[in-house]
C-alpha positions as a printed Julia matrix, in Angstrom:
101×3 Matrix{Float64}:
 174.07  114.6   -34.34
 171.79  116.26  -32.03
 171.56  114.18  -28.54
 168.13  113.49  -26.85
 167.74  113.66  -23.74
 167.38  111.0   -21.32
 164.05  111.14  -19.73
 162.63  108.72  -16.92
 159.1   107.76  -17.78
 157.48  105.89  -14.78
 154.81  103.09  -15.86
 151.4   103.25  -14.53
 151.7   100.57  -12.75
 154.64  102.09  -10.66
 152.13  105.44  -10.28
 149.05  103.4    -9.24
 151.33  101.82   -6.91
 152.38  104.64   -4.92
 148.73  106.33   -5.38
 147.16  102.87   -3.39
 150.25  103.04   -0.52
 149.19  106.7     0.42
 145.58  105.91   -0.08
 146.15  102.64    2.13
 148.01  104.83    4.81
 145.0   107.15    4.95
 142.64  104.96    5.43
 144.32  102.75    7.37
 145.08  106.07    9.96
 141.4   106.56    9.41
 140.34  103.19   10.65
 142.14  104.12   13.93
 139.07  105.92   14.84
 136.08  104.52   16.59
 132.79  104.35   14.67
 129.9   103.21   15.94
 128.35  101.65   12.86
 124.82  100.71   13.99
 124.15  104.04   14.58
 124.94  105.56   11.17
 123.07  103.09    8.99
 120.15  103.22   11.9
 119.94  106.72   11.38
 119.59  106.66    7.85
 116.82  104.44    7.59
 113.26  104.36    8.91
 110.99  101.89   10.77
 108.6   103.36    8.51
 108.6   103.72    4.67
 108.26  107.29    3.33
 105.72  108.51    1.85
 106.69  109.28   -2.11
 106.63  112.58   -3.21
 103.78  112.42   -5.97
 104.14  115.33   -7.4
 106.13  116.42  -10.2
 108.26  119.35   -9.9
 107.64  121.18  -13.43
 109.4   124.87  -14.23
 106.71  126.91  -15.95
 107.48  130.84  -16.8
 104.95  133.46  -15.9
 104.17  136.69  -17.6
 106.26  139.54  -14.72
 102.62  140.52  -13.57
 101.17  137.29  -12.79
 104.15  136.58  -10.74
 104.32  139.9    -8.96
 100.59  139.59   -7.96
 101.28  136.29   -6.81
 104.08  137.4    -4.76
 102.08  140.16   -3.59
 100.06  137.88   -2.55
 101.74  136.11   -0.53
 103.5   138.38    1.08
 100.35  139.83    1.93
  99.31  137.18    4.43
  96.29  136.55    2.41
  97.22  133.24    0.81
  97.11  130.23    3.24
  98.7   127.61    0.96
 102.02  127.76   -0.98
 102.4   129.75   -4.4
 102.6   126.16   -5.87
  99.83  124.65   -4.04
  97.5   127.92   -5.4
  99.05  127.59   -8.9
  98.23  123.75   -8.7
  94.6   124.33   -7.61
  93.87  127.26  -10.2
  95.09  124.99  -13.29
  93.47  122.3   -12.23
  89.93  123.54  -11.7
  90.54  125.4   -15.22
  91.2   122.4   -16.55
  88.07  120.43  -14.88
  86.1   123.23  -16.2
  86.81  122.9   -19.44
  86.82  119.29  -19.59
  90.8   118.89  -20.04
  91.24  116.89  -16.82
């Protein structure tokens, strides 16, 4: 007869064990330091509420000469506003104009 060999299986229970010590020694080594925390949650929130973002960010594919003439154009210095901010303003006095809108 052929022998097996012996092999040590270790529960889960034994492996979560030893994961939470080293985990509890971290953070207990962490704790050591001094944090102030007032200051973190006061800088992450405002006094005043932000204003939502109410636009809708939309991915939209232009033909390779529309978007070289708009790059063009804005790398000319000629356009004031963003390339969205044009884009935005041309669709939506086409679609004004045409009674879409």
């Amino acid at each position: 007869m052929t022998q097996r060999k012996k092999t040590l299986a270790t529960s889960f229970a034994t492996v979560a064990d030893d994961i939470n010590k080293n985990v509890e020694e971290k953070v207990n080594a962490n704790n050591n330091v001094n944090i102030d925390t007032d200051n973190i949650v006061k800088s992450m929130v405002s006094e005043k509420p932000q204003k939502k973002n109410e636009k809708k960010l939309t991915g939209i594919y232009f033909d390779p000469d529309v978007s070289v003439a708009l790059d063009r154009l804005k790398a000319s210095g000629k356009m004031k506003v963003s390339k969205s901010v044009f884009v935005n303003n041309v669709v939506k006095a086409a679609l004004k104009e045409n009674g879409l809108m």
